[in-house]
C-alpha positions in Angstrom: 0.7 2.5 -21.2 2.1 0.2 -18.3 5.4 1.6 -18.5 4.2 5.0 -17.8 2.0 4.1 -15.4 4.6 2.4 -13.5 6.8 5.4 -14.3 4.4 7.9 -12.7 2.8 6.3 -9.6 5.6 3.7 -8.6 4.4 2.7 -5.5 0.9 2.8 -6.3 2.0 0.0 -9.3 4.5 -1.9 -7.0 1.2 -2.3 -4.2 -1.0 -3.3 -7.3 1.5 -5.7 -8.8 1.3 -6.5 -12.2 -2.4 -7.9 -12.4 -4.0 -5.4 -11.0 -1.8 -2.9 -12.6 -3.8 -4.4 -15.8 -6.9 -4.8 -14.5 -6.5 -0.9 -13.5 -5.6 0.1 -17.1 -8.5 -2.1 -18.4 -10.9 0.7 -16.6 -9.0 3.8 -17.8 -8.9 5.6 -20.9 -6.0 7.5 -22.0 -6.5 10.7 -23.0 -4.1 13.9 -24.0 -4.8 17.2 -23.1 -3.6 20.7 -24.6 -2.0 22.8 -23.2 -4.4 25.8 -21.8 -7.5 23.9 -20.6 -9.7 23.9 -18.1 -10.2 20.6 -16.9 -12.7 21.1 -14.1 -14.1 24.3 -13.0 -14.7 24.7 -8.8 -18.5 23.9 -8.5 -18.7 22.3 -11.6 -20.3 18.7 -12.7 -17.4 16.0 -12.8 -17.7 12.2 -14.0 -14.0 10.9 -13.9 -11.1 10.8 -11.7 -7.9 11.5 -13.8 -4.1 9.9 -13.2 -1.5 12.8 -14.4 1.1 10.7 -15.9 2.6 13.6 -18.1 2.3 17.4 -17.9 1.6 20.2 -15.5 -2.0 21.8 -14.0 -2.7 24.5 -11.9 -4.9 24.0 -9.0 -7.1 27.3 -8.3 -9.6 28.2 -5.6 -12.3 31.0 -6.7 -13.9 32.9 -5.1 -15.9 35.8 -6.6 -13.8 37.5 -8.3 -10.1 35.9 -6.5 -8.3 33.4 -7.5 -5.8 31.5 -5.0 -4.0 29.2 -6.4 -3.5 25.7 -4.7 -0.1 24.8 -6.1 -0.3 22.8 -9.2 -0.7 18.9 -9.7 2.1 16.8 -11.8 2.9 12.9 -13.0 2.0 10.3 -10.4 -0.7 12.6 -8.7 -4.6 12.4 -9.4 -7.4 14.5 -9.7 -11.2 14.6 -9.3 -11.0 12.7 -5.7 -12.7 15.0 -3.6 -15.8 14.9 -5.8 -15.7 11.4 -6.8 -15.3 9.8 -2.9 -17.3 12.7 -1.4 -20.4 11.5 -4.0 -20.8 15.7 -4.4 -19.7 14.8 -8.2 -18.8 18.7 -8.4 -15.3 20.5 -8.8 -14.0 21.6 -5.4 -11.3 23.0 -7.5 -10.3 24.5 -11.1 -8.0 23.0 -12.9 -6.0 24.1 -15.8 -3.3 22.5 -17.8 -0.5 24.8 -18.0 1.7 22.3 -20.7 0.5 19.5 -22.8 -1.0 16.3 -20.4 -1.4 12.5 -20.7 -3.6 11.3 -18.0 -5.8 7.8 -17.3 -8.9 8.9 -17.4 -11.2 6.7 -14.6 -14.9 7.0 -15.0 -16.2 7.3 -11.5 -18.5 4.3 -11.9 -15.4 2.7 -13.2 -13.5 3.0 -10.1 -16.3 2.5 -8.1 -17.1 -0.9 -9.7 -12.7 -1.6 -9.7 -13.1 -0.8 -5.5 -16.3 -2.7 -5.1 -15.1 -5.8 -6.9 -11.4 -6.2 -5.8 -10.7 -6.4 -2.4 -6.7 -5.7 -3.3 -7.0 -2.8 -6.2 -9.5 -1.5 -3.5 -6.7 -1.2 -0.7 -3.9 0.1 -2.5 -6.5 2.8 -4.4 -7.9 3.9 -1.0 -4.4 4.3 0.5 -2.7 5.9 -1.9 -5.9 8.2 -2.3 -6.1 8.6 1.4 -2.0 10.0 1.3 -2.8 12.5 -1.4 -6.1 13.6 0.1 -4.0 14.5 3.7 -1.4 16.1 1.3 -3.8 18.6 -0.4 -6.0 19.1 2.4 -2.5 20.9 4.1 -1.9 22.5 1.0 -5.9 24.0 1.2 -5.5 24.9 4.7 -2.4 27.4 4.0 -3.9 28.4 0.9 -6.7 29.6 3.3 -4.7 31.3 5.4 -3.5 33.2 3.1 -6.9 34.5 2.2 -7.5 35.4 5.2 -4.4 37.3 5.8 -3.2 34.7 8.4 
């Protein structure tokens, strides 16, 4: 699973360095997903923060009865942030796989424990997080504005 893992989030493994990269791995669980599934649903409880290290998902915003899709989410990105680091612990998204996905599945008391306990998994977590957060919070905003009509 190293190998992928360094495959799919290369800079995330070269900051961690091979220990960490371990003691990382140590806290996931790999799990495969089929093609077709939701995987959270916007509003919805969530308990784990997942690393995409194979497949595609679609990222969808509903609202009644729209649905505006965010883009989609691929190896070396990761879902479950918002509701994880917020502490909401709900979807602020639905996701669906739209091809069959491996993923590192991170129980958020997990992480929480990996970031409380290790000053240097910590850093490079909450960096890398912090980059993808400012990614998708500009892919949000024009999704917006396309509701809107903007």
């Amino acid at each position: 699973m190293r190998e992928a893992f360094q495959r799919a989030f290369p800079a995330l493994a070269a900051q961690l360095g091979p220990q960490h990269v371990d003691s990382l791995l140590a806290a996931c669980k790999p799990v495969e997903l089929a093609a077709d599934r939701k995987l959270f649903r916007d509003r919805m409880p969530v308990e784990s923060l997942y690393l995409i290290i194979e497949g595609k998902l679609a990222v969808t915003l509903e609202e009644d009865t729209r649905s505006i899709s965010l883009g989609t989410a691929s190896p070396g990105q990761w879902l479950g942030e918002v509701s994880v680091l917020s502490g909401s612990m709900l979807g602020s998204a639905t996701v669906t796989t739209l091809t069959p996905c491996k993923a590192l599945k991170l129980h958020y008391q997990d992480f929480d424990n990996l970031i409380r306990d290790n000053d240097h998994i910590a850093n490079a977590l909450l960096s890398n997080l912090i980059e993808l957060l400012a990614s998708r919070l500009r892919v949000s905003a024009a999704a917006i504005g396309r509701m809107s009509g903007a």
